[in-house]
Each structure stands twice: as C-alpha cells, then as structure tokens.
C-alpha positions, 0 to 999 in steps of 0.5 A: 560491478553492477550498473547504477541503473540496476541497484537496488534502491532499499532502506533500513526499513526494508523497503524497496523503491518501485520505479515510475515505469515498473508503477506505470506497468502495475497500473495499465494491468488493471483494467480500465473501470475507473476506482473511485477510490485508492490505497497505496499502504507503504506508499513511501516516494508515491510511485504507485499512487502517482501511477494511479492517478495518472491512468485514471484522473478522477480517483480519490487517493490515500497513503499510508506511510510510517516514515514521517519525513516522506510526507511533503515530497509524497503530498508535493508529488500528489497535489492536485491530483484525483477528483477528491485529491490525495489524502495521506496518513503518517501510520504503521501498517502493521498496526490492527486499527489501521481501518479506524485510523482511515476511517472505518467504513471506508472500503477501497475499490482499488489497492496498490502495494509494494510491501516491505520485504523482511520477517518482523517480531511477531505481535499478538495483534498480528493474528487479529489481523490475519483474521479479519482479512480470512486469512487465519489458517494461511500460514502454519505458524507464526514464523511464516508471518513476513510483512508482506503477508501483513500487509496483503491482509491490511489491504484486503481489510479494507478493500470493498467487495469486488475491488481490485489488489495489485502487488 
C-alpha cells in the first residue's frame, strides 16, 4: 500500500497537483534574469506562480484555469505579490483565442506549466493552434495530439522571443 505522501494527487479534469517543492525545483532551474512577466496556464492550486514569485518578487503574474471554483484560494494564495501583482483568468486553454482572451499583444518572458496529462477529442481549432505555435508538422496525425502538446503550443503563442518555458 502506497504512503499518503506518495499518491498521486489528480482530479477528474485530469490534472496532476505539483507540489511546493517540486515548483520551487522548477524555478530555481531557471536562471537568475528576472521575467518581467509570467504565465502559468493550468495553473490550478498556484504552486507554479506562487514559485515564480517567490524566486523573483518584482514579476507580474497571469493564470489561466478552466475551473472557476479555484480562483479565490489561487488569487488568495497570489495576493500582493509581484510589482505589477497577479492577474487570473477563468478560461479554457484549449480555446484558439486564448492570446486574445489575454490580451493580444501581450508576450510573456517567462511560462510555467504543469499540463493536464489525457488525449481530448480533437477540434478543428486544434490544428490552428498548433500552427501559429510552428508546430504543424510535430505530430503525424491528429491522434498524436494530447493536452499537453496543446498546451506547450498555448504557451509558446504567447511567449516573447527570447523567453523562457518550463514544463
């Protein structure tokens, strides 16, 4: 029988909970130029935009989560944090106009990501954003298209040139 400590923590929208040590790990492998700004898209309890901030204190930080319920303890746990504070959005990342929902021209210097991990029914809209991330040609058929590839192409959407992606 497997410890508490060692079940995994997922839900029924498939996704996995990373824990404060594991973001902390993620964020101190980044290098030490500060972002100006970050995403965290999936960012369910914040354990990835908490890290963020708490290696570098003067960067902005956006969410993106589907899953309204988690909004007041993610912007609870982000408050006051960040020289232009937190920013969240309740939205699908699967959706193409996730950059608009964001704002359009903005460009992030530095995403954060722990994906959901499942194959959903493919959209149409899919293939749009695989192309406007580049990655058109990355998977030989639709059937190779899982979440987390949708989401890696969310991210480099919307990241600046130069910028930094951590999975």
């Amino acid at each position: 029988m497997a410890s508490k400590s060692a079940k995994i923590r997922q839900d029924d929208l498939n996704r996995f909970y990373t824990r404060s040590r594991i973001g902390d790990l993620l964020a101190d492998q980044l290098g030490n130029e500060p972002p100006t700004n970050a995403l965290d898209l999936g960012a369910g309890e914040g354990t990835l935009a908490d890290a963020v901030l708490n290696r570098w204190t003067d960067t902005t930080i956006v969410t993106v989560d589907i899953d309204a319920s988690i909004k007041p303890n993610l912007c609870s746990r982000l408050a006051g944090r960040g020289r232009g504070g937190h920013l969240h959005h309740v939205h699908d990342v699967l959706d193409p106009a996730l950059p608009n929902v964001l704002g359009s021209t903005e460009t992030f210097d530095l995403a954060v990501c722990n994906p959901p991990f499942h194959r959903p029914p493919w959209k149409r809209d899919y293939a749009r954003i695989l192309q406007d991330a580049g990655l058109a040609d990355a998977c030989l058929s639709t059937a190779d298209v899982t979440a987390e590839v949708i989401f890696f192409a969310q991210n480099l959407r919307m990241l600046r040139d130069g910028g930094r992606i951590a999975f």
